[in-house]
PyMOL Python script that loads the backbone (N, CA, C, O; Angstrom):
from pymol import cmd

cmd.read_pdbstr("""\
ATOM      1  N   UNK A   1      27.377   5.050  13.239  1.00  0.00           N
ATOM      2  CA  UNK A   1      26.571   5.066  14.455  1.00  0.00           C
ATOM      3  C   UNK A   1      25.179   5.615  14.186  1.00  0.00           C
ATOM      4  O   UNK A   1      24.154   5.059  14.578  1.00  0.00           O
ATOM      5  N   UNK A   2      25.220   6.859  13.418  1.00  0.00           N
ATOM      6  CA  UNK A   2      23.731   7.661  12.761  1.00  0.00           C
ATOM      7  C   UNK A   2      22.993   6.229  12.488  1.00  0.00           C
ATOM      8  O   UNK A   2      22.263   5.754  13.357  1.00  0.00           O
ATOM      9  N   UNK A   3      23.178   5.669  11.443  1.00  0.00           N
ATOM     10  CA  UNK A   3      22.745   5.129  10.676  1.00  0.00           C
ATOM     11  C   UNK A   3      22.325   3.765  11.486  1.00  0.00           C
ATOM     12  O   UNK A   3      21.743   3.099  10.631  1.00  0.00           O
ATOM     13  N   UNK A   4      22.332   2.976  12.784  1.00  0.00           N
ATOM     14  CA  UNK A   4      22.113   2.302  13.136  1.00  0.00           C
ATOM     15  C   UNK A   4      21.105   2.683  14.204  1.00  0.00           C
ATOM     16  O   UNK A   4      20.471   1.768  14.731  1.00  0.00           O
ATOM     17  N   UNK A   5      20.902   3.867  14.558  1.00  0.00           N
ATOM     18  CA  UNK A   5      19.823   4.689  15.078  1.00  0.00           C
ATOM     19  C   UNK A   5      18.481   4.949  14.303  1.00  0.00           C
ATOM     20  O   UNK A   5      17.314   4.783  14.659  1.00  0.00           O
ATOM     21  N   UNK A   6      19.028   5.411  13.124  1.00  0.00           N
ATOM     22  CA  UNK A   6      17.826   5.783  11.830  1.00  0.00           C
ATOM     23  C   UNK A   6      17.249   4.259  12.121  1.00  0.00           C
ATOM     24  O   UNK A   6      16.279   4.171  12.874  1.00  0.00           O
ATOM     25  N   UNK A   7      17.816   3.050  11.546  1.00  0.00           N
ATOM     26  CA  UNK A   7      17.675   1.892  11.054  1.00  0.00           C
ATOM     27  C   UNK A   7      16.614   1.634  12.168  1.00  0.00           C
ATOM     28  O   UNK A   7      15.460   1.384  11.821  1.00  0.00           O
ATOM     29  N   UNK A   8      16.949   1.682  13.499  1.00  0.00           N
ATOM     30  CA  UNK A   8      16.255   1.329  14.535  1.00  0.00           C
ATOM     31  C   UNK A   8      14.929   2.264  15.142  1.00  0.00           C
ATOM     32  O   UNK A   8      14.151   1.948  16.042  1.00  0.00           O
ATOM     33  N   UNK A   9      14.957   3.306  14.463  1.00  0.00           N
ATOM     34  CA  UNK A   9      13.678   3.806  14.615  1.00  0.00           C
ATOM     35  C   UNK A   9      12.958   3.661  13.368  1.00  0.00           C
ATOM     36  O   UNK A   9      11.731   3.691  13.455  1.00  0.00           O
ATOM     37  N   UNK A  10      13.453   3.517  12.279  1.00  0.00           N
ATOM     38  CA  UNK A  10      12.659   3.130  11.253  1.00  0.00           C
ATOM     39  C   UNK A  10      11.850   1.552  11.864  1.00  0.00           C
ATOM     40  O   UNK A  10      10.661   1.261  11.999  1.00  0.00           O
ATOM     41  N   UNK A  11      12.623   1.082  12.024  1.00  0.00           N
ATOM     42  CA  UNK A  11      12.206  -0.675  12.497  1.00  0.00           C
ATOM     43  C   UNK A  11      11.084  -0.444  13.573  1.00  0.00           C
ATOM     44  O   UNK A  11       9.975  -0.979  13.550  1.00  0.00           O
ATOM     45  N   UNK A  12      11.537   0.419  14.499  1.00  0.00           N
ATOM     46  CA  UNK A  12      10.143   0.825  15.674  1.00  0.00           C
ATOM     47  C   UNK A  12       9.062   1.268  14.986  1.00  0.00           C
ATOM     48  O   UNK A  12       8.083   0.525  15.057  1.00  0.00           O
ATOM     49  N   UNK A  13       8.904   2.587  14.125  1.00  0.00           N
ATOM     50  CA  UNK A  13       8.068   3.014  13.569  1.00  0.00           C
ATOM     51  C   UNK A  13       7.266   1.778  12.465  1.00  0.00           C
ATOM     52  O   UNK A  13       6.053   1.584  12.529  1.00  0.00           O
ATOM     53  N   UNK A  14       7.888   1.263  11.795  1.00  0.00           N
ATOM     54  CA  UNK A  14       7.464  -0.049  11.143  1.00  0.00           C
ATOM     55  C   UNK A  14       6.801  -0.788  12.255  1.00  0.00           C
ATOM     56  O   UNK A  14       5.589  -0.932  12.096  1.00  0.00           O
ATOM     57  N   UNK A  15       7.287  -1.267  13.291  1.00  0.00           N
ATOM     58  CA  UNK A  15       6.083  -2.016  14.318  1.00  0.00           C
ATOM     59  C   UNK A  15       4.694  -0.864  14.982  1.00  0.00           C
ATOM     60  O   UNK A  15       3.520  -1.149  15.222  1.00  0.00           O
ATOM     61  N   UNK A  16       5.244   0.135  15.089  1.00  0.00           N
ATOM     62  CA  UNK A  16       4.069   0.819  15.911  1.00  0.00           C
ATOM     63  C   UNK A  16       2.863   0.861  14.685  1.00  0.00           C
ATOM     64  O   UNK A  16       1.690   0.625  14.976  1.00  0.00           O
ATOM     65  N   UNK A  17       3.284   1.188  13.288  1.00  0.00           N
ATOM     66  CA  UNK A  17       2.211   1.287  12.137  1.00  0.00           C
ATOM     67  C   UNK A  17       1.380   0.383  11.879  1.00  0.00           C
ATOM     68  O   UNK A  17       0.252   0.587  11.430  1.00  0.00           O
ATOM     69  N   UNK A  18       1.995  -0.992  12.208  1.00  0.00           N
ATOM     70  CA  UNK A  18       1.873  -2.417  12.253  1.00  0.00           C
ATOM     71  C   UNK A  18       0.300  -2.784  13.366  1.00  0.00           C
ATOM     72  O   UNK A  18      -0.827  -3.165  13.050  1.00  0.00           O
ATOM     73  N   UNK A  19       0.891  -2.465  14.649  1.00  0.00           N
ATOM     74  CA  UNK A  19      -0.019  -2.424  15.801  1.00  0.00           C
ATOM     75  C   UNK A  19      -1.100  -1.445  15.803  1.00  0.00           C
ATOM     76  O   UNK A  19      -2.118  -1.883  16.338  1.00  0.00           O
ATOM     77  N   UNK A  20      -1.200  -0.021  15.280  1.00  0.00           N
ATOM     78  CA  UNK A  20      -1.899   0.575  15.073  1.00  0.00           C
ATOM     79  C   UNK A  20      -2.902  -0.209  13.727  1.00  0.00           C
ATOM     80  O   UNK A  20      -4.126  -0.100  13.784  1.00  0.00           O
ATOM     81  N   UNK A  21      -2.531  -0.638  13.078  1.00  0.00           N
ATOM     82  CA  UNK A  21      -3.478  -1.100  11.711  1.00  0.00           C
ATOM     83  C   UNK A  21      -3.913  -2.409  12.423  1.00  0.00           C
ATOM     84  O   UNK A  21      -4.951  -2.941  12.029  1.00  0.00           O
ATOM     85  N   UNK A  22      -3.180  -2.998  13.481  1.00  0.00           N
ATOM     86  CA  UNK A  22      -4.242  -4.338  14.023  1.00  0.00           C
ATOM     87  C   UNK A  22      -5.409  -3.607  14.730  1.00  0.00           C
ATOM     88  O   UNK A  22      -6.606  -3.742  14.475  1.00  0.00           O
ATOM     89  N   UNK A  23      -4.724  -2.637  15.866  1.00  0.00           N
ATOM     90  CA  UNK A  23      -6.105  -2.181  16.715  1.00  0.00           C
ATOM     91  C   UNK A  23      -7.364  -1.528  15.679  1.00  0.00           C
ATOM     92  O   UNK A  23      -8.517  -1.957  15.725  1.00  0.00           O
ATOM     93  N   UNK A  24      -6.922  -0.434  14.759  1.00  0.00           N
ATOM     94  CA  UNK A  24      -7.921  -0.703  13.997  1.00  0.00           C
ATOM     95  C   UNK A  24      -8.987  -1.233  13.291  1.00  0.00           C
ATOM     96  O   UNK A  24     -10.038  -0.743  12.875  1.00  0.00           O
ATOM     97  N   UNK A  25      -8.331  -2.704  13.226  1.00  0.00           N
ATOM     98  CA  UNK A  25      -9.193  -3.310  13.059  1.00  0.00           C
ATOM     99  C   UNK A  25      -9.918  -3.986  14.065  1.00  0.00           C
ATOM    100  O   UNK A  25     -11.048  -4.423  13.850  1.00  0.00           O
ATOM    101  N   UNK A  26      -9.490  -4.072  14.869  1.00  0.00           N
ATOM    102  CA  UNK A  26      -9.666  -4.426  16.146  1.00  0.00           C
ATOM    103  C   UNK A  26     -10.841  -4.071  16.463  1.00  0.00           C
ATOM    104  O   UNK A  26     -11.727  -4.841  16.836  1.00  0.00           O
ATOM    105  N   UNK A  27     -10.987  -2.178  16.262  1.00  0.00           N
ATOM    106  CA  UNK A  27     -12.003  -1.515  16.760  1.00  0.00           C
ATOM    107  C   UNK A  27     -13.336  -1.679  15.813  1.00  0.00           C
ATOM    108  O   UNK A  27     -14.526  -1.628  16.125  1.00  0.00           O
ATOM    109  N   UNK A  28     -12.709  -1.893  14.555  1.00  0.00           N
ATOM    110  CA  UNK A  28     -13.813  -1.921  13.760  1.00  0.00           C
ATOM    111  C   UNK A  28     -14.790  -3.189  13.917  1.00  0.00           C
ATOM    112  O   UNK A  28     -15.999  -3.049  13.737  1.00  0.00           O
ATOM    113  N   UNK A  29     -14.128  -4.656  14.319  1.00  0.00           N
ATOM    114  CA  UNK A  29     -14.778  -5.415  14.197  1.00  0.00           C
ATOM    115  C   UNK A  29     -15.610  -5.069  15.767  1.00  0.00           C
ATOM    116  O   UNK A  29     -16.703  -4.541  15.560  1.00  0.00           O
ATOM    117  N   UNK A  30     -15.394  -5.204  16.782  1.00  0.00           N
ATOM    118  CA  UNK A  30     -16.013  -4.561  18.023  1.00  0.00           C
ATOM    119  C   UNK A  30     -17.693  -3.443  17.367  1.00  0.00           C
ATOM    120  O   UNK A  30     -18.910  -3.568  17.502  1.00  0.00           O
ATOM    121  N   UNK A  31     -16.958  -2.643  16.814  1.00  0.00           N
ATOM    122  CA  UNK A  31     -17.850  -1.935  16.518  1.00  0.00           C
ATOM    123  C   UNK A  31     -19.132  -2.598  15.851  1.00  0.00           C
ATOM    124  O   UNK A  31     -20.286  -2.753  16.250  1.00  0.00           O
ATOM    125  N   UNK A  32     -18.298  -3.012  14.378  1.00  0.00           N
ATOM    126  CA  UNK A  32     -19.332  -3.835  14.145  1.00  0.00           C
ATOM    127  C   UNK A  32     -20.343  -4.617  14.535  1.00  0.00           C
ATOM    128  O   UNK A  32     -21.479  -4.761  14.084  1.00  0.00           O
ATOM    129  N   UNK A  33     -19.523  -5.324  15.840  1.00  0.00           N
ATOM    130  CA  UNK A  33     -20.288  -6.526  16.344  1.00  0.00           C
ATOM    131  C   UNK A  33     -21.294  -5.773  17.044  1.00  0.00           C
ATOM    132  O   UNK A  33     -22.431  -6.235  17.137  1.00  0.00           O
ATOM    133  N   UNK A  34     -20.923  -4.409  17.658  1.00  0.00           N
ATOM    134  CA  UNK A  34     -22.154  -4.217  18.880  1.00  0.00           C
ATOM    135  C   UNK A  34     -23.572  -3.363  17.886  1.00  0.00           C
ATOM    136  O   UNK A  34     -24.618  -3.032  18.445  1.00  0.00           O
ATOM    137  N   UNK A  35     -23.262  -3.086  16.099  1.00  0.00           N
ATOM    138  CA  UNK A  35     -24.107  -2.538  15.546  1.00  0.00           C
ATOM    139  C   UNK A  35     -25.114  -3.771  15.442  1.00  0.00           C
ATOM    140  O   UNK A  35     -26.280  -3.379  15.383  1.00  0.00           O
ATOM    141  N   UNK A  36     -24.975  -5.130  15.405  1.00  0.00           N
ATOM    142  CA  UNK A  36     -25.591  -6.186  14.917  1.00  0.00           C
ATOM    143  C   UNK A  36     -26.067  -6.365  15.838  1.00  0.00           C
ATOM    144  O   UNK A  36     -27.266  -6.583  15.664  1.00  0.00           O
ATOM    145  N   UNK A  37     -25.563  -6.425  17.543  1.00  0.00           N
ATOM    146  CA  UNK A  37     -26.201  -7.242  18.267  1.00  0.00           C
ATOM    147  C   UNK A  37     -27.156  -5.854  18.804  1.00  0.00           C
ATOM    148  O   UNK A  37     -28.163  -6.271  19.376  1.00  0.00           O
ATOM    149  N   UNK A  38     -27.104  -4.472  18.771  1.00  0.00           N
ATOM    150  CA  UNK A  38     -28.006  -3.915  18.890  1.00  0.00           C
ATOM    151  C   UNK A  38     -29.331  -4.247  17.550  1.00  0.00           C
ATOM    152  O   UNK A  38     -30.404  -4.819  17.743  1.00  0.00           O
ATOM    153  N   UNK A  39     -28.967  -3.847  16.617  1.00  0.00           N
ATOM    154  CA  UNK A  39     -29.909  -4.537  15.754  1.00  0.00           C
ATOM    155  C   UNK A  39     -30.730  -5.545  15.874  1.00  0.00           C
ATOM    156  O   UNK A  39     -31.882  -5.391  15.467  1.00  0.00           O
ATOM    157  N   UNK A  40     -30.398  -6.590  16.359  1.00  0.00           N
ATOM    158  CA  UNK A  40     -30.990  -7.979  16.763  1.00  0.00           C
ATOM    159  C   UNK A  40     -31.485  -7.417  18.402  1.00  0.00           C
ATOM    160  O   UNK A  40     -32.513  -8.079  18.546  1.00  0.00           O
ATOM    161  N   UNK A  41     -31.401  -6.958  19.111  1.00  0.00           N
ATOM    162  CA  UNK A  41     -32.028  -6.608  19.974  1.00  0.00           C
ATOM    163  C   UNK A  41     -33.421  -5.842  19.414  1.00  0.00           C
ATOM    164  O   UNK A  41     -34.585  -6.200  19.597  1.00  0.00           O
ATOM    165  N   UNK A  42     -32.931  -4.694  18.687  1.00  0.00           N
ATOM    166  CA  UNK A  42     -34.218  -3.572  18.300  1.00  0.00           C
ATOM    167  C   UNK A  42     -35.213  -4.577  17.871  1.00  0.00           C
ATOM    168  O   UNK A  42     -36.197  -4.623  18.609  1.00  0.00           O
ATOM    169  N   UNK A  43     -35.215  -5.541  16.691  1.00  0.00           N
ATOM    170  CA  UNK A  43     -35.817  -6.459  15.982  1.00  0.00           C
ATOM    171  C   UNK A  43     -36.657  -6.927  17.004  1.00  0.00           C
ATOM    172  O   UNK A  43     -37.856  -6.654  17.069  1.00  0.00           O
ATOM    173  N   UNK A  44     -35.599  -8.137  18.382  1.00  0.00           N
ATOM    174  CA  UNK A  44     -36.547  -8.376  19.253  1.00  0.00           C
ATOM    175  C   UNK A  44     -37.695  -7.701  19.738  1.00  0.00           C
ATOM    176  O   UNK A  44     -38.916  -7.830  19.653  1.00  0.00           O
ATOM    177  N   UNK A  45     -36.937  -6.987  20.240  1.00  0.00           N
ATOM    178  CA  UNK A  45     -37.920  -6.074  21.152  1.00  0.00           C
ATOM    179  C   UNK A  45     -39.412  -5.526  20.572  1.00  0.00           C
ATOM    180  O   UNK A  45     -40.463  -5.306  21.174  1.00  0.00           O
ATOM    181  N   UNK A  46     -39.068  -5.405  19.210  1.00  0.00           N
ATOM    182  CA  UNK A  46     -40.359  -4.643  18.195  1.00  0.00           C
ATOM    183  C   UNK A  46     -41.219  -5.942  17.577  1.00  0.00           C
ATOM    184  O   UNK A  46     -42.223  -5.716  16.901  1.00  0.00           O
ATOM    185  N   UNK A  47     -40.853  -7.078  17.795  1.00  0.00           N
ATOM    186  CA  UNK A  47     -41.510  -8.120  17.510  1.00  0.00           C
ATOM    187  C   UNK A  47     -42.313  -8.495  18.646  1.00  0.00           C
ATOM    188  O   UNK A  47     -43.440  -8.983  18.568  1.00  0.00           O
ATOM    189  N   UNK A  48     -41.646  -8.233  19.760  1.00  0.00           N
ATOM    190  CA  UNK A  48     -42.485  -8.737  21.086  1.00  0.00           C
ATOM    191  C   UNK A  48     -43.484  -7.836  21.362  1.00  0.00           C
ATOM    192  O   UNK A  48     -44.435  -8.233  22.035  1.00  0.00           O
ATOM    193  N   UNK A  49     -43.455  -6.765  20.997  1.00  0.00           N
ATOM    194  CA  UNK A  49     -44.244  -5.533  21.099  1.00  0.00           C
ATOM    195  C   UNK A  49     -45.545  -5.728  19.921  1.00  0.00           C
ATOM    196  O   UNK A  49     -46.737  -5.628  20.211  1.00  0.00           O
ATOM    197  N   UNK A  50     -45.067  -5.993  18.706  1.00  0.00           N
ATOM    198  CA  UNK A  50     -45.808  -6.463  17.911  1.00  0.00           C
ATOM    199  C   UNK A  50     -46.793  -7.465  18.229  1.00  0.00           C
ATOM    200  O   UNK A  50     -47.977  -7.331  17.921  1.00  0.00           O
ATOM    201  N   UNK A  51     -46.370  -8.383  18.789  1.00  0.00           N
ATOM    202  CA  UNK A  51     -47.021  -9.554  19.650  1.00  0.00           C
ATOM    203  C   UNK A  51     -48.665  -9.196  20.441  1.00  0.00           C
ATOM    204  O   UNK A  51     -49.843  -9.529  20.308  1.00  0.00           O
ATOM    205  N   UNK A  52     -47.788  -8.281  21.334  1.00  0.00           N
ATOM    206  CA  UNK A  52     -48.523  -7.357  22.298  1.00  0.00           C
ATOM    207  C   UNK A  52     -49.820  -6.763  22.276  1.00  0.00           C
ATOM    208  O   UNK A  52     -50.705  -6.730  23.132  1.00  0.00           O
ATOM    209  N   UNK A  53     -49.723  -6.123  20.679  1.00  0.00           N
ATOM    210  CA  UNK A  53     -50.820  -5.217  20.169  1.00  0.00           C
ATOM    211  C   UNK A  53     -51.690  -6.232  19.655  1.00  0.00           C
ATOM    212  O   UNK A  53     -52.756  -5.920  19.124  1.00  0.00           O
TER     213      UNK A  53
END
""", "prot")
cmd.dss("prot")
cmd.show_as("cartoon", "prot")
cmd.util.cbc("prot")
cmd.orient("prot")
């Protein structure tokens, strides 16, 4: 009976490690994306300004 308990929280813990290493990445690409599209904003903005002067 132990042993079909262990088995089954091992198996849970194996999915939660699983889902945690997707959201991770998850977050990273998010992250990423909003470093670029701020970037490409700053760029704009300092080009139009550039313009300006």
């Amino acid at each position: 009976m132990s042993t079909i308990v262990i088995d089954t929280l091992r198996e849970s813990e194996l999915r939660l490690e699983v889902r945690i290493a997707e959201a991770k990445t998850e977050l990273t690409r998010w992250v990423i994306g909003a470093g670029v599209l701020q970037t490409t904003v700053i760029i704009g903005v300092l080009m139009k300004v550039a313009k300006m002067v």
